[in-house]
C-alpha positions, 0 to 999 in steps of 0.5 A: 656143250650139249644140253645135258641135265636130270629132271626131278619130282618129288610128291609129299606125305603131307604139307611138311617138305621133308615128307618124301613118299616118291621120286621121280627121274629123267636123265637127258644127254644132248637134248634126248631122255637117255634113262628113267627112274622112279620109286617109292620112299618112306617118310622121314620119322616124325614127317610119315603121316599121310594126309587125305589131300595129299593123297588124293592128288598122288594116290600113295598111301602109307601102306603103299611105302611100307616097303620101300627104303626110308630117306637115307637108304635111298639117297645113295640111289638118288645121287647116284642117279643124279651125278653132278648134273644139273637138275631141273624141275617145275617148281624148282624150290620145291623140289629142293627143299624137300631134298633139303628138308628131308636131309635136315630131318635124317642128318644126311649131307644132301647133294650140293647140284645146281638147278633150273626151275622148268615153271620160271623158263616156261614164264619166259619161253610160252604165252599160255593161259596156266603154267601149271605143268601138264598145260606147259608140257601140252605146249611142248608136245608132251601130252596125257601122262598121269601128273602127279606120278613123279616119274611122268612129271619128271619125264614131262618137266625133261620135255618142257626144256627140251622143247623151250632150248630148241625153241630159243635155240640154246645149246645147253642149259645155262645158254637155255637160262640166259635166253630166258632170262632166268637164273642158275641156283644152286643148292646152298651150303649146310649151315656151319655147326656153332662151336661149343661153348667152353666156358659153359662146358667148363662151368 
């Protein structure tokens, strides 16, 4: 087994999970960034209104993605990306319950990928004074990139497991969490439709 895995960021609209505006990705093959991708998405309906404070952390504005393509235009391009790796992120559950959230809002199946969460491995791997993401890639060696641009907090999120595995001396990404001591996810399973109610129907 190699360390094989896709890292992923997603920056917010605003405080709705389903308001995608960017995603960032960092695809890694035997423990080496291999391909990079990043682009501007626009919200979900109903999710599109840009708050001041998200846009202060990320800088993206609604007129910055009034031509990008909208959720479900863009999904083919992310799973594409994606394949059937693993995903990593810092701060996992956040990253996704956004393609969680996003998907719900447009009707779309999202992708059923298992994931690493880089925050809980760095807990375990590194003794620092923060574990917010640009204090944790410092630690592994990756310095000065633009945090909350999703493509570098993707590319940044890459190095931290690139670094924790060799640190621990994992071959891989689930010999990487059980060093660590932390667990493999998975992407749950979309809720069953409820069958319809006949004898309303009939009524």
């Amino acid at each position: 087994m190699a360390l094989d895995f896709t890292a992923i960021d997603f920056e917010t609209a605003n405080s709705s999970g389903a308001s995608a505006c960017a995603v960032g990705l960092a695809r890694v093959r035997g423990g080496e960034v291999v391909a990079r991708a990043g682009w501007l998405i626009q919200p979900p309906p109903g999710h599109d209104r840009f708050f001041e404070l998200n846009t202060r952390i990320h800088g993206i504005r609604e007129e910055d993605v009034a031509g990008a393509k909208g959720w479900t235009a863009q999904l083919p391009d992310l799973v594409s990306f994606i394949g059937d790796d693993v995903l990593a992120a810092h701060n996992a559950g956040f990253d996704m319950s956004v393609i969680r959230r996003a998907c719900e809002s447009t009707g779309d199946e999202w992708p059923r990928n298992s994931y690493v969460c880089s925050l809980q491995i760095a807990r375990k791997t590194y003794e620092l004074d923060s574990y917010r993401l640009p204090s944790v890639a410092a630690a592994a060696g990756f310095l000065d990139f633009p945090h909350h641009d999703a493509a570098a907090d993707a590319l940044a999120c890459a190095h931290i497991l690139i670094h924790a595995a060799r640190l621990v001396g994992a071959r891989d990404v689930a010999s990487l969490a059980e060093l660590a001591g932390v667990r493999v996810s998975h992407m749950p399973a979309p809720a069953p439709t409820p069958a319809p109610d006949l004898a309303a129907i009939r009524a």
